[in-house]
C-alpha positions as CSV (number, residue, x, y, z in Angstrom):
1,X,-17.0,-9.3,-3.3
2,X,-13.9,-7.3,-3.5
3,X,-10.8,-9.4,-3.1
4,X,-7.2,-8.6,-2.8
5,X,-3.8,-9.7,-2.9
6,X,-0.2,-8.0,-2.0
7,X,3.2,-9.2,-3.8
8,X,6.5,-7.6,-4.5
9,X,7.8,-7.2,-0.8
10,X,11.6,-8.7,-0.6
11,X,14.7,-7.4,1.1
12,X,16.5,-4.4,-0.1
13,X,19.4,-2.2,1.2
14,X,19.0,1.2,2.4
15,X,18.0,4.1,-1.0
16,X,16.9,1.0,-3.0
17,X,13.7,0.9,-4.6
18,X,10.7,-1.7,-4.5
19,X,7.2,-1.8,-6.3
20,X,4.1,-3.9,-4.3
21,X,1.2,-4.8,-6.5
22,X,-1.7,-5.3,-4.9
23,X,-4.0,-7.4,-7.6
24,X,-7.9,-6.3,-6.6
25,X,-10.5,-8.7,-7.7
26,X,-13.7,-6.7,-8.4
27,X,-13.5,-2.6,-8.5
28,X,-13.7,-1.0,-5.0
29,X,-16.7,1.6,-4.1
30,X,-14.1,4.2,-3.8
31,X,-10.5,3.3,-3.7
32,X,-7.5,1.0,-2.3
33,X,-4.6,1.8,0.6
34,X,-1.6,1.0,1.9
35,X,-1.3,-0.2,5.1
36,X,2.0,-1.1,7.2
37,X,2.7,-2.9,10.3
38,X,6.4,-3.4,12.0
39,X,6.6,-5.7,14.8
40,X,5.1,-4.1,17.8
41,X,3.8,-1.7,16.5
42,X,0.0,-0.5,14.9
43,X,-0.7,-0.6,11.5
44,X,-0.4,2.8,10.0
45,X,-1.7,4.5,6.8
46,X,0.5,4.6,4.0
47,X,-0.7,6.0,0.8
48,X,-4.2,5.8,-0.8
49,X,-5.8,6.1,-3.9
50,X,-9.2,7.1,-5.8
51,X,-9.9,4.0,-8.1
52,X,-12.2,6.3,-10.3
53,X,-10.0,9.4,-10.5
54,X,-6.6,8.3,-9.0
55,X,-6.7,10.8,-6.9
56,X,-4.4,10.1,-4.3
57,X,-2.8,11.2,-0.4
58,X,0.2,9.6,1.6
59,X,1.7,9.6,4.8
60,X,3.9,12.4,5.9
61,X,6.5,10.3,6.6
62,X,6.6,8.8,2.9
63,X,6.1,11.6,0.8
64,X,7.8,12.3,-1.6
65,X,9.4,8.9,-1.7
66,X,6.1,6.6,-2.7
67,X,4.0,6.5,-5.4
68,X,0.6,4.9,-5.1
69,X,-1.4,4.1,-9.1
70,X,-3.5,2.4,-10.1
71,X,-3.8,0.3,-13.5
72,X,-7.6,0.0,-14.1
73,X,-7.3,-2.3,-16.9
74,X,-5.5,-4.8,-14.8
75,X,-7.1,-4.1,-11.8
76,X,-3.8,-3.7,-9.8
77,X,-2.4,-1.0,-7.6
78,X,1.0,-0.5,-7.5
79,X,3.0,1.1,-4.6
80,X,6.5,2.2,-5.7
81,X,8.8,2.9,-2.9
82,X,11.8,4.7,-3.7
83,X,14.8,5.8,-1.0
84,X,13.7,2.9,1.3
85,X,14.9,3.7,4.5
86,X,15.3,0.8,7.6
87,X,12.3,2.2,9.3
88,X,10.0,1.5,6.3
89,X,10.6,-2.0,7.2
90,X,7.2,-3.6,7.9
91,X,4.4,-6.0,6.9
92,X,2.4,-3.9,3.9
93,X,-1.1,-5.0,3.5
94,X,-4.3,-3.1,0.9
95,X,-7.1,-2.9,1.5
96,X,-10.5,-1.2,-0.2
97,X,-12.6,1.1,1.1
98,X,-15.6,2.9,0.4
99,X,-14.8,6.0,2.1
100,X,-11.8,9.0,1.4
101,X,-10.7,7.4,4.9
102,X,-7.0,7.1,6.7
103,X,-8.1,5.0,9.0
104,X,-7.7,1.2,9.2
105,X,-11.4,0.7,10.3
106,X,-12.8,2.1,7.7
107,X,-10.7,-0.4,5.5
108,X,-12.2,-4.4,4.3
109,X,-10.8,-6.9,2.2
110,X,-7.3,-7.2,3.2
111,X,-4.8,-8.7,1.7
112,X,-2.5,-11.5,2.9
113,X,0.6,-9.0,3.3
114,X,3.8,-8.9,1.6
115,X,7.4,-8.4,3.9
116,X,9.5,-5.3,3.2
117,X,13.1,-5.7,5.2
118,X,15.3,-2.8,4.5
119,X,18.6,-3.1,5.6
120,X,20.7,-0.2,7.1
């Protein structure tokens, strides 16, 4: 079954940039997101992506500033995060999905998580 794993998290100050790979073993049904969770808080949608097309949709509150892709031959997706702002600061998990789906629930497979800290 469909198997994934999150690296690249790490601290960075405030406008910096990061790039999480998420290494997916076996092709989702129909895609991979990009979940986060601060402490205290849900976990909330991120970006997400078609693994077919690449096709993708983020969050409101990081458009503009993240890129979701997808490298089929490597079977990774890659979430760059540019302008990092403090509140980005969270626990980012994938996951795959067989639906076109924002919600958590209709997410398996997680991955382990990977720590973003971005300091003010």
């Amino acid at each position: 079954q469909v198997q994934l794993g999150e690296s690249g998290g790490g601290l960075v100050p405030a406008g910096g940039s990061l790039r999480l790979s998420c290494t997916v073993s076996g092709r989702p049904s129909r895609g991979v997101g990009w979940f986060r969770q601060a402490p205290g808080k849900e976990r909330s949608f991120v970006a997400r992506i078609t693994w077919s097309t690449g096709v993708t949709y983020y969050a409101d509150s990081v458009k503009g500033r993240f890129t979701i892709s997808r490298d089929v031959a490597k079977n990774t997706v890659y979430l760059e995060m540019n302008s990092l702002k403090p509140e980005d600061t969270a626990v980012y998990y994938c996951a795959a999905t067989q639906y076109a789906s924002r919600a958590p629930t209709d997410y398996d497979n997680w991955g382990q998580g990977t720590q973003v800290t971005v300091s003010a």
